[in-house]
ChimeraX commands (.cxc) that place a marker at each C-alpha (Angstrom):
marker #1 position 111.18,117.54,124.07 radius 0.5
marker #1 position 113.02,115.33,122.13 radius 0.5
marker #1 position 112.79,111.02,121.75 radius 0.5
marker #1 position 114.71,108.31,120.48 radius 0.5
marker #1 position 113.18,105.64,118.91 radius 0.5
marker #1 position 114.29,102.42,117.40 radius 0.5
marker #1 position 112.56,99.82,116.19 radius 0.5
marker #1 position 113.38,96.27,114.58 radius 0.5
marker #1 position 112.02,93.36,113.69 radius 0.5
marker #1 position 113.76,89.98,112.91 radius 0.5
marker #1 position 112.37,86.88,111.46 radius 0.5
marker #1 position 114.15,83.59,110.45 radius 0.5
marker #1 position 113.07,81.25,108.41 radius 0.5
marker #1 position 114.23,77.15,108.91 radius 0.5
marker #1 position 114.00,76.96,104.70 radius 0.5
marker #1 position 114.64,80.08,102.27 radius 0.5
marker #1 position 111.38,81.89,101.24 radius 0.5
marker #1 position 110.55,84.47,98.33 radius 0.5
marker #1 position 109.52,87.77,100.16 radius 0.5
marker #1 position 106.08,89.38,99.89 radius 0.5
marker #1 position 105.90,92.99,99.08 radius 0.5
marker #1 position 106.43,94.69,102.08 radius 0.5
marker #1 position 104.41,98.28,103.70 radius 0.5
marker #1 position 106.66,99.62,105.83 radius 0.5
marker #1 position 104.82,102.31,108.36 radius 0.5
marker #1 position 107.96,103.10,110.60 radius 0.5
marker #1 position 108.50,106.88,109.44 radius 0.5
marker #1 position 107.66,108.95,112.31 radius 0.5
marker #1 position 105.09,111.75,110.91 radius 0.5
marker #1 position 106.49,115.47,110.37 radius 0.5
marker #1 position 104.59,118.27,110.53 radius 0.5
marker #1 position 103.68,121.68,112.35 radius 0.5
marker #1 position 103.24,119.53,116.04 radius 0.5
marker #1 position 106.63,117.72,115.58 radius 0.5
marker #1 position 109.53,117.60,113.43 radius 0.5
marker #1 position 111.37,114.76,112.27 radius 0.5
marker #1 position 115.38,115.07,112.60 radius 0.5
marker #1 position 116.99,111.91,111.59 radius 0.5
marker #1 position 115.55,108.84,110.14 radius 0.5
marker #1 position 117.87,105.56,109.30 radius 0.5
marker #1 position 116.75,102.20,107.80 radius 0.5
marker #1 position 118.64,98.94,107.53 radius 0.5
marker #1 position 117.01,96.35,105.96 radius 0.5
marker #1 position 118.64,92.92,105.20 radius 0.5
marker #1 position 118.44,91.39,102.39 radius 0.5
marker #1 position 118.91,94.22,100.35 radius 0.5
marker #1 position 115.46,95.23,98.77 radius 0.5
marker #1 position 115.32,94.64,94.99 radius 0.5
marker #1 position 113.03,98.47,95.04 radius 0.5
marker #1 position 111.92,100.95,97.75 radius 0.5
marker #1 position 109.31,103.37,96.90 radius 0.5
marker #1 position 108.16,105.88,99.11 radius 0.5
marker #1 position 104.64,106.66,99.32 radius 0.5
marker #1 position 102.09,108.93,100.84 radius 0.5
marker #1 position 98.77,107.39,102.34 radius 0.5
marker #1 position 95.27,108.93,102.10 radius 0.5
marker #1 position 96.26,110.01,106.44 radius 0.5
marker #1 position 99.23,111.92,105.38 radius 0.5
marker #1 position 101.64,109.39,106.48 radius 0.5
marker #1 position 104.93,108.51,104.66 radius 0.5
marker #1 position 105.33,105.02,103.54 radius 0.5
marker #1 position 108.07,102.74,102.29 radius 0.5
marker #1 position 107.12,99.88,99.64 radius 0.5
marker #1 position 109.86,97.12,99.43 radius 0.5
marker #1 position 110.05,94.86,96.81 radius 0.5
marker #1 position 112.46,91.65,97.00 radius 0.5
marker #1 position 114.02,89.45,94.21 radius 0.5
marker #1 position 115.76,86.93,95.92 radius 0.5
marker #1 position 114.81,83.61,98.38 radius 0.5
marker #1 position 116.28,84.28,101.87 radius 0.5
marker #1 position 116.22,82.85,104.95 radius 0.5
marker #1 position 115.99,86.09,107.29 radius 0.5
marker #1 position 114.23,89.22,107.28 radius 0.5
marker #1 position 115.98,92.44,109.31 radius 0.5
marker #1 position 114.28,95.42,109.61 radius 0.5
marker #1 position 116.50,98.05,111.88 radius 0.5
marker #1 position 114.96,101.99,112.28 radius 0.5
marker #1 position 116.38,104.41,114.30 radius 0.5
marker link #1:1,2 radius 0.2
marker link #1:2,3 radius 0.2
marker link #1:3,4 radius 0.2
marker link #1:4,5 radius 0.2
marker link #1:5,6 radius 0.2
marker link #1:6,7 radius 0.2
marker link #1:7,8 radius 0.2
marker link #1:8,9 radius 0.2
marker link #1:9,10 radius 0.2
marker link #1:10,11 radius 0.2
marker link #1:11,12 radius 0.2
marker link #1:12,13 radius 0.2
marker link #1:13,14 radius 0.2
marker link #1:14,15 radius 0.2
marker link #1:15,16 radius 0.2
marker link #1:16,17 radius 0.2
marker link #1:17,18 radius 0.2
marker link #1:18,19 radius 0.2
marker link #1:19,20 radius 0.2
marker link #1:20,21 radius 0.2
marker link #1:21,22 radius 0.2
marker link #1:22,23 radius 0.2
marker link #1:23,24 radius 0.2
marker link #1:24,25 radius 0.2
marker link #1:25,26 radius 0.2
marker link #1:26,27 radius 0.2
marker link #1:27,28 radius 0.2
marker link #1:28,29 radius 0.2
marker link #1:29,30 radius 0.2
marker link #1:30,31 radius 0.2
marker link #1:31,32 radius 0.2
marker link #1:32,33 radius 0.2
marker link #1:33,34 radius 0.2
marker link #1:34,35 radius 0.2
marker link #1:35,36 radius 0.2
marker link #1:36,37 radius 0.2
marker link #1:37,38 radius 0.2
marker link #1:38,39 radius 0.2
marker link #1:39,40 radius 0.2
marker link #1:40,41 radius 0.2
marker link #1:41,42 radius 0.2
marker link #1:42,43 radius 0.2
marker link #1:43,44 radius 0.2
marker link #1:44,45 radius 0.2
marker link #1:45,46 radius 0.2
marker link #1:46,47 radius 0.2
marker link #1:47,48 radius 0.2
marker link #1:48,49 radius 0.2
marker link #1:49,50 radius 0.2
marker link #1:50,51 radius 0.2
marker link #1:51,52 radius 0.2
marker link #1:52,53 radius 0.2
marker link #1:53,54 radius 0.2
marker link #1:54,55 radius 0.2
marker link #1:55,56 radius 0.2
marker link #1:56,57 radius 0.2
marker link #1:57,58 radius 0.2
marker link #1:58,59 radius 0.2
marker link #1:59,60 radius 0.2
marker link #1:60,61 radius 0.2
marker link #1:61,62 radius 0.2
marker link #1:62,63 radius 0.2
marker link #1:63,64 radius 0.2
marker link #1:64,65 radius 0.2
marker link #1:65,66 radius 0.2
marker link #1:66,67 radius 0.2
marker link #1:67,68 radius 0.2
marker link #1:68,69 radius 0.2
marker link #1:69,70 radius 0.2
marker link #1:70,71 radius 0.2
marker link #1:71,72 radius 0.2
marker link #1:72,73 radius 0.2
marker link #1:73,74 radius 0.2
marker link #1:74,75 radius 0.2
marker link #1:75,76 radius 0.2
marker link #1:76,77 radius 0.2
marker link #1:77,78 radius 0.2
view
């Protein structure tokens, strides 16, 4: 069996902001009950860093860092 998934998240801002750290927790887990294919993410503005972590659960993290004010977040997975 086989899914597609996609996920995004948008959010505007009327005034730019300085971003937060970010966790992401959008990486499908891969192991020996599934296997993941294909993973993409978009994320606008361009992160300053990206680290990819590994939580006590197993799961596969992404860390994002920003450097600049902005006045959107976009956040596109598929």
């Amino acid at each position: 069996m086989r899914y597609h998934i996609r996920h995004q998240t948008n959010y505007f801002y009327n005034q730019p902001v300085i971003l937060s750290p970010h966790l992401l927790r959008l990486r499908p887990k891969s192991d020996g009950g599934q296997t993941l294919r294909e993973f993409t993410l978009k994320i606008n503005p361009e992160p300053l860093t990206i680290t990819n972590i590994i939580d006590l659960d197993g799961n596969s993290c992404l860390q994002i860092w920003f450097n600049q004010p902005t006045e959107e977040l976009l956040i596109d997975m598929v």
